[in-house]
NUVOGU-713164 format. One record per residue (C-alpha): residue number from 1; x, y, z. Coordinates in steps of 0.1 Angstrom, whole numbers, plus 2048, in hexadecimal, padded with zeros to 3 digits. Last residue first. Example, Ala and Ser with C-alpha at 12.3 -4.5 7.8 and 13.67 -1.06 7.14 Angstrom:
2
+-----+-----+-----+-----+
! seq !   X !   Y !   Z !
+-----+-----+-----+-----+
!   2 ! 889 ! 7F5 ! 847 !
!   1 ! 87B ! 7D3 ! 84E !
+-----+-----+-----+-----+
# end
This chain:
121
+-----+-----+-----+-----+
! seq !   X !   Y !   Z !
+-----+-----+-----+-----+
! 121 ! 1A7 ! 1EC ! 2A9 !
! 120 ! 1C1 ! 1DD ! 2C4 !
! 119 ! 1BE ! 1BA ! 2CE !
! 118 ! 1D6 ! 1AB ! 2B2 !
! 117 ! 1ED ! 1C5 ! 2BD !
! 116 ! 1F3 ! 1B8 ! 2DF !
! 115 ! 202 ! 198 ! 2D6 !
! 114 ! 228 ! 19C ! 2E5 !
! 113 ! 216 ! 1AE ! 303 !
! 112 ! 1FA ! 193 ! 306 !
! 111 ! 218 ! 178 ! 2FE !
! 110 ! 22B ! 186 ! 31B !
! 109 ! 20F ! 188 ! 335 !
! 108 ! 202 ! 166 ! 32F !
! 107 ! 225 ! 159 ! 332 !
! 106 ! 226 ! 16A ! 354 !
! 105 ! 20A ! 15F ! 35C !
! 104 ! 213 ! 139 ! 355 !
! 103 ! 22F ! 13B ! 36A !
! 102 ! 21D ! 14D ! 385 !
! 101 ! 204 ! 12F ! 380 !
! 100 ! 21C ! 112 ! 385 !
!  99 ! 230 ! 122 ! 3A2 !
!  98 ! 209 ! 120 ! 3B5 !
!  97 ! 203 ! 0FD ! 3B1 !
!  96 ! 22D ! 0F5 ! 3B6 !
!  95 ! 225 ! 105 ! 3D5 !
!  94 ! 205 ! 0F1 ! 3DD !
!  93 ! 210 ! 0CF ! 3D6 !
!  92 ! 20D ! 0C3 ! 3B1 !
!  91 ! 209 ! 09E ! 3A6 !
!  90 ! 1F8 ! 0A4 ! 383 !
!  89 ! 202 ! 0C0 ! 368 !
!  88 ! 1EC ! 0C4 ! 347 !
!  87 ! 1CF ! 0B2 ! 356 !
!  86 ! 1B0 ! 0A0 ! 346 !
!  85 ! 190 ! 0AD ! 349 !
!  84 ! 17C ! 0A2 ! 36C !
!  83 ! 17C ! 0BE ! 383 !
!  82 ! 174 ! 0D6 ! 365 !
!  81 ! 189 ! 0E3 ! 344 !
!  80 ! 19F ! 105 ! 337 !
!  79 ! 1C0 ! 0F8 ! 346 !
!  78 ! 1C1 ! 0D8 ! 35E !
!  77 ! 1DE ! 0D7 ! 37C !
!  76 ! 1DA ! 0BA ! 390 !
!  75 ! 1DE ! 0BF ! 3B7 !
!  74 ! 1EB ! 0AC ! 3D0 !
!  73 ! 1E1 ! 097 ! 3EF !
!  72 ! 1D4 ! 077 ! 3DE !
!  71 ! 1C4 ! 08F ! 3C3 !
!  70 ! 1B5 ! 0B0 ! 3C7 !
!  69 ! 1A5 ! 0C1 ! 3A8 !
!  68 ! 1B7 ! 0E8 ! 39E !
!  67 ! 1A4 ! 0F2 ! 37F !
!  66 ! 1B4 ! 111 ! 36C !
!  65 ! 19E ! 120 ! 351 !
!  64 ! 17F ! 116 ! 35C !
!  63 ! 168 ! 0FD ! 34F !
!  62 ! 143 ! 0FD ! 35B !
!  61 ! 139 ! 0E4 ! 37D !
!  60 ! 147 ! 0FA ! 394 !
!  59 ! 14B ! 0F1 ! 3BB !
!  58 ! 141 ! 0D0 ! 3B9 !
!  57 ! 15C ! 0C5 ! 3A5 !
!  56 ! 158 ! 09D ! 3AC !
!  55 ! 17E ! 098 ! 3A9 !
!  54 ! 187 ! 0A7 ! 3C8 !
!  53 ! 192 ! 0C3 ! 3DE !
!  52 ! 188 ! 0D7 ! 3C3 !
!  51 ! 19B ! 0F9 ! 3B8 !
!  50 ! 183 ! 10A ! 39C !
!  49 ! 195 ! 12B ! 38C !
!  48 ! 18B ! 142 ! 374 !
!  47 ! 1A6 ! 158 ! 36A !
!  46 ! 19E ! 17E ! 35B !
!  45 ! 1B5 ! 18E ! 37C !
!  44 ! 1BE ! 177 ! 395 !
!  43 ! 1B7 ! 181 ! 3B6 !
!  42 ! 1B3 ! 169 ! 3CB !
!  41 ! 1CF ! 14E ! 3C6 !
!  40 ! 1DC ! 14A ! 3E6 !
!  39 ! 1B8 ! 14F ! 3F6 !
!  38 ! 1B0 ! 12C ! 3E0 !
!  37 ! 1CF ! 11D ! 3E8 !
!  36 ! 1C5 ! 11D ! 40B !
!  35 ! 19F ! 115 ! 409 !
!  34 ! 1A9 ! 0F5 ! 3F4 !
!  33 ! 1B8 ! 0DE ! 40D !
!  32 ! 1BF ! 0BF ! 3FE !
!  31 ! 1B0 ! 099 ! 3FB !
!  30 ! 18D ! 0A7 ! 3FA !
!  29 ! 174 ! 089 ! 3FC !
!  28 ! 16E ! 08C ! 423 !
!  27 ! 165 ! 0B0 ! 41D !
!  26 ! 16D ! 0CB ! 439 !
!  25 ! 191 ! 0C1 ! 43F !
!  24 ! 196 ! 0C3 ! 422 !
!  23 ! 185 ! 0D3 ! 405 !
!  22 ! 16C ! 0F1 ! 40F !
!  21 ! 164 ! 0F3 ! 3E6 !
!  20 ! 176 ! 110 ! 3D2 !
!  19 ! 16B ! 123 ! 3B7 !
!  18 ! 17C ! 143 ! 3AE !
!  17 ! 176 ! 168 ! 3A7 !
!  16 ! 167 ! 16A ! 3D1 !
!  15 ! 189 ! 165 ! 3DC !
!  14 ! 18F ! 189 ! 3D2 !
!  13 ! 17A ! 197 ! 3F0 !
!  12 ! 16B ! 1B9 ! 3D8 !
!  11 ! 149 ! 1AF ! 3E6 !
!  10 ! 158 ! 1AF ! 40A !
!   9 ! 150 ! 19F ! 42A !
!   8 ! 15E ! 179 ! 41B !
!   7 ! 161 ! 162 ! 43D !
!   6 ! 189 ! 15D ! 445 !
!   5 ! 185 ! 16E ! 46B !
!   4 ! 160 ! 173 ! 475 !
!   3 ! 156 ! 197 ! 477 !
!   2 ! 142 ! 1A4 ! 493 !
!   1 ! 11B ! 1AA ! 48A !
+-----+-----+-----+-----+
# end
């Protein structure tokens, strides 16, 4: 069978550590495009990410720890919580999405290496 271009082929596809719904166009209740931000964000190690198009969530009904919900063409930020927990950051267009999480890895990062001993035996 040829290969379709943007279809997963690969078990080790990183977009498959994250939950995304088809979000708009492909849903009349999305009010953003989530496939996008969802292959920018592939990859990230020990994150669970939902990105909904939407407040309904139907991509992931648990909590993650980053949960990216469309809203009037933006996205709300909301840390360790589903589609409908509340939001630490609201209003956010994509690149202020993704400036947002390299800020918080990189805090992540620093208080892990400042922390490390407390995981060491």
């Amino acid at each position: 069978m040829p290969a379709v271009d943007g279809l997963i082929r690969h078990n080790s596809d990183p977009r498959l550590s994250m939950d995304a719904c088809p979000g708009a166009p492909y849903c009349e209740q999305a009010s953003v495009a989530t496939q996008p931000l969802a292959e920018q964000l592939s990859g990230l190690k020990d994150t669970s990410v939902h990105i909904s198009g939407c407040a309904k969530g139907c991509a992931r009904r648990s909590p993650a720890d980053v949960c990216l919900v469309g809203e009037a063409g933006r996205f709300n930020f909301i840390v360790n919580g589903s589609a409908d927990s509340t939001p630490v950051k609201t209003g956010l267009t994509e690149s202020e999405v993704l400036d947002f999480m390299r800020k918080l890895s990189e805090s992540s990062k620093v208080y892990r290496s400042q922390n490390s001993g407390l995981y060491t035996r």
